[in-house]
N, C-alpha and C positions, 0 to 999 in steps of 0.2 A: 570622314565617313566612307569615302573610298574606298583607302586605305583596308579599315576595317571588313564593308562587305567582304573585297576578294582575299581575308584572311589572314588580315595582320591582326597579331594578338596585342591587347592591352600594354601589355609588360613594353613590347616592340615599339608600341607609337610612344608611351611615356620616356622611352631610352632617348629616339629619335630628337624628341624636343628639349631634352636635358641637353642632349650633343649641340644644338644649335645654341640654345644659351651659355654652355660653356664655349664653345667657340666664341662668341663675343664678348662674357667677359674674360679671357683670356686675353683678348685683344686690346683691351678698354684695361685691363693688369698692367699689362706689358706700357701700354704709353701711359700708364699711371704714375709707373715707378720712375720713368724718364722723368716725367713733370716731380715729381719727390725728390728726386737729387738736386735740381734747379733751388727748388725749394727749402730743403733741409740748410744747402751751404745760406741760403739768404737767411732766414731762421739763424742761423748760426752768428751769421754778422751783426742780427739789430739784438741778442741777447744783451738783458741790463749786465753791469760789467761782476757784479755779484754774485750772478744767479749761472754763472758759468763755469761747467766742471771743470778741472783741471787738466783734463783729454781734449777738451778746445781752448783750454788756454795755450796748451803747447805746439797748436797746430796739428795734432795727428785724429783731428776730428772723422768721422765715418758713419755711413747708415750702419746702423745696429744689423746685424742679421737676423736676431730673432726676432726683432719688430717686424723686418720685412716680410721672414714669416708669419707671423702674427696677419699683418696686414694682407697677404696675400688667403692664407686660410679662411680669415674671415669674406674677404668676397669673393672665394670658393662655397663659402658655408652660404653667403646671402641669394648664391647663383641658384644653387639647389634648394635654397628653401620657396626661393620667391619662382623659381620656376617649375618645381616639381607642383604646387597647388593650380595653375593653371591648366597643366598638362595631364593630370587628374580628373579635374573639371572637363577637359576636352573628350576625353576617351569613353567618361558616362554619360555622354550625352545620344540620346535615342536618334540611331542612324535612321530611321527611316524619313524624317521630316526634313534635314537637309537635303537628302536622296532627291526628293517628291519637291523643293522647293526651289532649287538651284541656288540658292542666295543661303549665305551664314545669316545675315542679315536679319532674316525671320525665323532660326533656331535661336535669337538671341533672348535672354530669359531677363526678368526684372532685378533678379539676381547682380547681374553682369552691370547692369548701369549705375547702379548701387556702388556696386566696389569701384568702380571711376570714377563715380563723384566722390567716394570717400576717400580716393586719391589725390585726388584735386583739393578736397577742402584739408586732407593731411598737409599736402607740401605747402601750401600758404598758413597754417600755422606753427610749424614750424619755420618758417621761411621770415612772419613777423616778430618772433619771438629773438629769433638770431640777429636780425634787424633793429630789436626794440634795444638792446644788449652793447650794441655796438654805440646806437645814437646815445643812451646814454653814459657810458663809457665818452663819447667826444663832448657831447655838452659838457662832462664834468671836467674832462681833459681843458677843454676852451675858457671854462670859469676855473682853474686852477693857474692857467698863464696869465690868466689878467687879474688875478689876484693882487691886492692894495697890501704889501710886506712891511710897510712902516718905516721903510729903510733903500736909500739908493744905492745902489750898486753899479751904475753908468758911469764909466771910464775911470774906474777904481782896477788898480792893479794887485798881486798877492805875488810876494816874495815869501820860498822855503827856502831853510837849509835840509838836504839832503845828504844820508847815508845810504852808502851800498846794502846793508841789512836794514833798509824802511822795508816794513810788509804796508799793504792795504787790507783791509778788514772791515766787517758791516760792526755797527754799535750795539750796546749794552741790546737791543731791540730787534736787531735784526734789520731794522727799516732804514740803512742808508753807511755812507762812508765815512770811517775814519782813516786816516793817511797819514801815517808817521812814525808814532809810537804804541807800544803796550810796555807792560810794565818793564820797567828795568832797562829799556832800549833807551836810546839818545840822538837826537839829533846833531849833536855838539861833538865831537872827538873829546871824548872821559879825558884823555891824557894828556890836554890843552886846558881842558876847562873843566876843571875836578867839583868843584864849589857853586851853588845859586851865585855866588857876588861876581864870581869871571863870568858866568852867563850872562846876568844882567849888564853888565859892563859893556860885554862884546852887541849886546841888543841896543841898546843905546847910544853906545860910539856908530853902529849901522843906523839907528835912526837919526843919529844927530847930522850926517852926512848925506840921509838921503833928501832930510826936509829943507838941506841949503840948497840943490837943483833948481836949476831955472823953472823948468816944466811942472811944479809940483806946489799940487793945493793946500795938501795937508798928509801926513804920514801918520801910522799907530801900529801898534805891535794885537794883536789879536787871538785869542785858543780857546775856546776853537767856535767860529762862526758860519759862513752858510754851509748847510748842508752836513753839519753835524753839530753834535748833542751830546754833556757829561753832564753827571747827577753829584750834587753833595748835601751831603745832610745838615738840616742848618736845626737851631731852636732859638724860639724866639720863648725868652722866658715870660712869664703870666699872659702868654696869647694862647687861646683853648686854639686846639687843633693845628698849633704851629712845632709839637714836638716831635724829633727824630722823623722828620720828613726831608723827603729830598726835591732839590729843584734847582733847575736848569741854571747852569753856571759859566760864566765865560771871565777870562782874564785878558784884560784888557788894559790896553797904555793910555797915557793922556792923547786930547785929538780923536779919540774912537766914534765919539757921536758928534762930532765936527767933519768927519770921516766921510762916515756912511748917515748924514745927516737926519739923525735920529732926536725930535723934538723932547727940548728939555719940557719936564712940566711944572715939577718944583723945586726947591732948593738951587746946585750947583752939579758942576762934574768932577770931574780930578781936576788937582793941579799938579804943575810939575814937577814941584818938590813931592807931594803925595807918593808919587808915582816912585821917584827915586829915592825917598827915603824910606819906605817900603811900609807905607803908612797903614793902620787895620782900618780903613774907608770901605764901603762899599755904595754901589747905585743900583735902586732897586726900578723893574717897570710898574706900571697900572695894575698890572694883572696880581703883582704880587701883593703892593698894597692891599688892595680889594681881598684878597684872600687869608693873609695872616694880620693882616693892622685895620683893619676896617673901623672906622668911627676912634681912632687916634691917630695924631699928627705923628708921620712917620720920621721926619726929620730928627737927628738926634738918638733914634730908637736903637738898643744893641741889639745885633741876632750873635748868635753864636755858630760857628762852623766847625765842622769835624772836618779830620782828614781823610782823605780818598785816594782810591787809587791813581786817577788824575792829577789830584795838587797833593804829592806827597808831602810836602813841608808844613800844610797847614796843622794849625793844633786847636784845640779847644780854645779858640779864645773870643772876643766879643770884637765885633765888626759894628762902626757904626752907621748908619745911613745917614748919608748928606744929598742925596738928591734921584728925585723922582725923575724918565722917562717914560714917552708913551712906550705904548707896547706895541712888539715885532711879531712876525709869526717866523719862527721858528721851528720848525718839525721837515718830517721827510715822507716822501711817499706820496701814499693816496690823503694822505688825512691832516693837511698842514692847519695848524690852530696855535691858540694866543696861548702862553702858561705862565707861570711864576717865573722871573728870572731876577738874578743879582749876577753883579757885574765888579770884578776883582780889579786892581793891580796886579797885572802882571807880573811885578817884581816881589809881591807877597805870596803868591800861588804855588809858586814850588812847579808847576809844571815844567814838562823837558823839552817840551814843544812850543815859539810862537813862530806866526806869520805876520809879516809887514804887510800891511793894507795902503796904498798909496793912490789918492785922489789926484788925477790929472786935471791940471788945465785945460789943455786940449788936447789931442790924440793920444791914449797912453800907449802906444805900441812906441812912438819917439824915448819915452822913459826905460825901454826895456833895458838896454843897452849901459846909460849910465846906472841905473839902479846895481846891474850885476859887478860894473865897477866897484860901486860905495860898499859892497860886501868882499869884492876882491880886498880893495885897499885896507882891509882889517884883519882879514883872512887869505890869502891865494889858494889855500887848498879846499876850500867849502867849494862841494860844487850845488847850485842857486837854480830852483824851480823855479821862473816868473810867467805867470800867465795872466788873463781877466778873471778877476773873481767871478763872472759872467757865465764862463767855462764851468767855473767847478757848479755854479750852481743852477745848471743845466742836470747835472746828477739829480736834481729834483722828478725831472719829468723822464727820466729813462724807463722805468717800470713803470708809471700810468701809459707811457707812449704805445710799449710793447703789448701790455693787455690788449687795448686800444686798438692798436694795429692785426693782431692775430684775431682779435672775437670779427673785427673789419672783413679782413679776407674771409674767414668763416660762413660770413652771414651775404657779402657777394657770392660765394659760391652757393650757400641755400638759394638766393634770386634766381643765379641763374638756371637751377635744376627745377625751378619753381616756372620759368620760362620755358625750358623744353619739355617738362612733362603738362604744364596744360595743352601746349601747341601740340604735344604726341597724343594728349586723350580726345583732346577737341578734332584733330585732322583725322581719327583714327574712327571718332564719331561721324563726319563728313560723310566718312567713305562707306561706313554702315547703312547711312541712310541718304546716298544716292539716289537711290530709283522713289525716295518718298520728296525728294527735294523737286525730279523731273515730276511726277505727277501736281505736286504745287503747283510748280509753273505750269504747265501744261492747262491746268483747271485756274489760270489767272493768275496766283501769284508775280507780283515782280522781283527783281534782282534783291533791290534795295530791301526787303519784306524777308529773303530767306538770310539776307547778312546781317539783319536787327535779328531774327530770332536762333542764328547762332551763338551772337553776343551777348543774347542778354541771357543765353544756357549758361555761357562763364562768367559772364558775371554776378550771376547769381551764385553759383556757388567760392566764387570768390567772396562775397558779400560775404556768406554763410562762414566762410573761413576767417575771417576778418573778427568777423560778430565771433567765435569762440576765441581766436588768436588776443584777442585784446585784456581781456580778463587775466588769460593766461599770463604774457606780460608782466600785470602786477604783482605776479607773484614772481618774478624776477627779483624783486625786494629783497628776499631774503639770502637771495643768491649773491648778488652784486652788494648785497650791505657795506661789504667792505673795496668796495671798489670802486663807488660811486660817491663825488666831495660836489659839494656846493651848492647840490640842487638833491629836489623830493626824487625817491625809486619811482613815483608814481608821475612822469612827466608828464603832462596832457600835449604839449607842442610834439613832443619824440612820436610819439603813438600818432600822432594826427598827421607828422612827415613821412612815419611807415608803413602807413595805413593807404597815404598819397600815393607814395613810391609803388609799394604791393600792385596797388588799382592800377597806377599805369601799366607796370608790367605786364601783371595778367592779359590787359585789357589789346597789349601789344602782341601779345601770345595767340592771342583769342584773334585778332583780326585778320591774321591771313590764311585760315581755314574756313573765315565765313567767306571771304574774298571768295575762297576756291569755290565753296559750296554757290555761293552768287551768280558763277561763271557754271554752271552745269545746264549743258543744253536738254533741251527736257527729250527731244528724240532719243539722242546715246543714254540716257539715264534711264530712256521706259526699257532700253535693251539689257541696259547694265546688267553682267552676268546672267 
């Protein structure tokens, strides 16, 4: 007001307070983009192993520059937007009544507290929303780890053979790993083992060598089980809705569900002639039953198989089923669930790929060592992946982890801007109404009187923010559908732990400006300005 009497124009004071807001966000850029490089390389490291471009596979990862433009434009553009409407507001306001009052205080308009409170109750729903997003994202995260998979995998080991041309690649779906082969590749050196009967040979004289080991419970050949997934088309003749369908197929040796001790429920499993005679047997689970044999005894039933790109050798011919297990979950990602699955001899499958699965007695890390022998002594030139099955199927929770993790940081950072901007509306309010805080006290009020009725100005509009943020929330639903396993979009404990969290905050925000306003002495306050 000043400023203006002695003849500063409009246009001048508006420039003046753009310059000030651009000085600090230029400054608030500048150690933004510091914090971004920190950030980007960590970013970079926890990427699922899939979802990474081949510029950070190779190490010559970098901030993009037109993001950072991007990113710097844009809080150029937010500097000007959010600070030319104040600066606006300042300049038409009637100099005379600041002039004649000495305090901003009392030019302040109905207007003005309005858009603080509608500040305050923005950043808490947005702040519970980012909040509601993350808890459930971990609730589902935490019910996916302790998920009941039908199948154990503790101190079970997994032997490949590896070639210098294996790729890794996600499946038919996109939703996870396969490691080995595509079509036409091999595991085996072509020009050692030209034939299914030299592969199977070579598979067998390895397992027959590894299940004499002292250390070892039980051994099985496997293609492909945790953490990946192949389709074949089977029919089951006069069953409606069992034609030219495909489902979940794995080739497996005798021992497999001795293995990974997966409960029989009817009939038998392989035997070992089965296995090496390259018998047309299969073992179907619960799921499949239930879906293609419902109300007939499956035992004895033939399905028919086609062949696939997977099990190139197979042909139309009839598989019978000898024996029902329960059912595993099988899947990847966010959405692991029960399905149809039939269970092969490995030595009928035609695939160009297995894995040894080997159940230790006690520590399997002791087995690493002789295992890689039992394949030397058949081969010397095979060089032998051995790790825990454990490992590979940790691949499960890679990408729920990451969402998880980044919606996490996200919704911390909403908190904590949700903390300085009530502590900056709430203390910025203090300072407005100083000389009304000394005349309270002055006319009786006490301390403890003007720090309850600071509080409960934020918490009321926190309240208010709460009461819209929660609704909102629900509609998270449609957002998270695919993102969310195990539990309802609509959580009532998430919302009642964000809603906790929110209050604290706020309420931590809110209390050391009433503090301050508490401590104002009411003399300096009747002079204030």
């Amino acid at each position: 007001a000043i400023r203006a009497a002695i003849g500063a124009g409009r246009v001048r004071l508006v420039r003046q307070l753009l310059i000030e807001g651009l000085l600090l966000a230029c400054g608030g850029a500048f150690l933004g983009i510091l914090l971004a490089w920190d950030l980007f390389k960590l970013v970079v490291s926890i990427l699922p192993p899939w979802d990474v471009y081949s510029e950070l596979k190779t190490g010559t990862s970098a901030m993009n520059g037109w993001v950072l433009l991007f990113a710097v434009g844009i809080s150029l553009a937010s500097t000007l937007l959010f600070g030319l409407a104040p600066a606006v507001l300042a300049v038409k306001r009637d100099l005379l009544a600041p002039l004649k009052g000495g305090s901003w205080g009392n030019s302040e308009t109905r207007g003005h507290h309005r858009l603080r409170n509608l500040l305050v109750v923005s950043e808490v729903v947005l702040s519970l929303l980012l909040l509601t997003g993350a808890g459930l994202l971990f609730r589902s995260f935490w019910t996916l780890r302790h998920l009941k998979l039908g199948y154990n995998i503790d101190n079970v080991l997994q032997a490949e053979t590896k070639l210098p041309h294996e790729v890794s690649h996600g499946n038919a779906e996109g939703t996870g790993r396969i490691t080995g082969t595509v079509q036409g590749e091999e595991t085996l050196p072509q020009e050692r083992y030209k034939t299914l009967e030299q592969k199977n040979q070579f598979h067998l004289a390895v397992l027959r060598r590894v299940r004499s080991l002292s250390g070892v419970a039980s051994a099985t050949y496997v293609w492909p089980w945790v953490n990946r997934v192949v389709w074949v088309p089977i029919e089951a003749p006069g069953q409606p809705g069992a034609d030219s369908q495909e489902v979940w197929t794995h080739s497996v040796g005798d021992g497999f569900f001795t293995t990974f001790k997966i409960p029989l429920l009817q009939g038998r499993t392989f035997s070992e002639d089965e296995i090496y005679l390259g018998r047309p047997v299969m073992v179907v689970n619960r799921a499949f039953v239930d879906k293609y044999l419902a109300g007939v005894n499956p035992l004895g039933r033939q399905i028919n198989l086609k062949k696939s790109v997977w099990f190139p050798q197979l042909k139309v011919a009839a598989y019978e089923i000898v024996g029902v297990v329960a059912n595993t979950v099988q899947a990847i990602g966010f959405h692991p669930e029960v399905k149809p699955q039939i269970f092969l001899p490995f030595t009928v499958s035609g695939s160009w790929w297995s894995m040894l699965c080997i159940r230790a007695k006690g520590n399997p890390a002791t087995l690493t060592k002789p295992v890689r022998n039992a394949f030397s002594s058949i081969d010397k030139e095979l060089p032998v992946d051995i790790a825990p099955v454990r490992d590979d199927f940790e691949y499960w929770y890679v990408e729920p982890r990451f969402v998880m993790g980044m919606l996490t940081g996200f919704a911390l950072l909403g908190m904590m801007l949700l903390c300085v901007g009530v502590y900056g509306v709430l203390s910025y309010a203090v300072t407005r109404r100083t000389q009304e805080f000394g005349v309270r006290m002055a006319l009786g009020a006490r301390a403890s009187d003007v720090r309850r009725m600071v509080m409960l100005w934020g918490l009321r509009w926190l309240a208010i923010g709460i009461g819209i943020g929660v609704p909102a929330s629900i509609g998270l639903e449609k957002v998270l559908r695919n993102r969310v396993w195990g539990i309802t979009s609509v959580d009532p404990l998430t919302l009642v732990a964000v809603s906790l969290v929110l209050t604290a905050v706020g309420l931590a925000a809110c209390y050391f400006p009433a503090r301050r306003a508490a401590k104002v002495d009411p003399m300096v306050a009747l002079r204030y300005e």
